[in-house]
N, C-alpha and C positions, 0 to 999 in steps of 0.2 A: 343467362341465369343470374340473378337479383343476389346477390348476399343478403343472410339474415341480418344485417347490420342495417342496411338498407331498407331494409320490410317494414323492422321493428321500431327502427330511431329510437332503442330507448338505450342507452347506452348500459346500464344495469343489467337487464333482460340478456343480453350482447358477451357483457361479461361472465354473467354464471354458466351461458350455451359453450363458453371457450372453455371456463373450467370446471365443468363437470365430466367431461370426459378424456380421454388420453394416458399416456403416461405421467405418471407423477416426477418429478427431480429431486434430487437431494443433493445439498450444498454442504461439502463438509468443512469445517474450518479447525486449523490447527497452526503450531506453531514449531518452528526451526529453532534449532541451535547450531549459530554457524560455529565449524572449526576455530576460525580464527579472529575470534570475539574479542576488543581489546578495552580496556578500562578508559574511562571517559580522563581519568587523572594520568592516562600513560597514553593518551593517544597524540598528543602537541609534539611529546618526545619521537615517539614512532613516526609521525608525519615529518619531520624536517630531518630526519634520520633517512627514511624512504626516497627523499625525494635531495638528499645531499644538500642540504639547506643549513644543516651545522652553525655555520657562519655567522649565520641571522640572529645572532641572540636578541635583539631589540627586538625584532619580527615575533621572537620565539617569543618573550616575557608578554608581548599585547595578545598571542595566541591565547596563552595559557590564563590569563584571564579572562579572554571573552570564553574557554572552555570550561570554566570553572564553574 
């Protein structure tokens, strides 16, 4: 057995035969709020805090600018 795709070669024709019948979808879209959200100006602090990097203050100062 031929698919209508096949029969009709019209590609148009092909697409309306797919979506005229079936179930419909629905996409819903929304948005989070993580718990642990942190400010873009305290997050240089919290990362070399997290990750015991204290030390680095050089490190820290070029962070905290390209975070800025």
């Amino acid at each position: 057995m031929q698919s209508s795709f096949a029969r009709d070669s019209n590609p148009s024709e092909f697409r309306r035969q797919k979506l005229t019948g079936g179930r419909a979808c629905f996409l819903g879209v929304g948005t989070a709020n993580p718990a642990n959200c942190v400010q873009q100006d305290e997050y240089t602090d919290l990362y070399f805090h997290i990750t015991k990097s204290d030390h680095l203050t050089h490190m820290k100062s070029i962070m905290k600018r390209i975070c800025a």
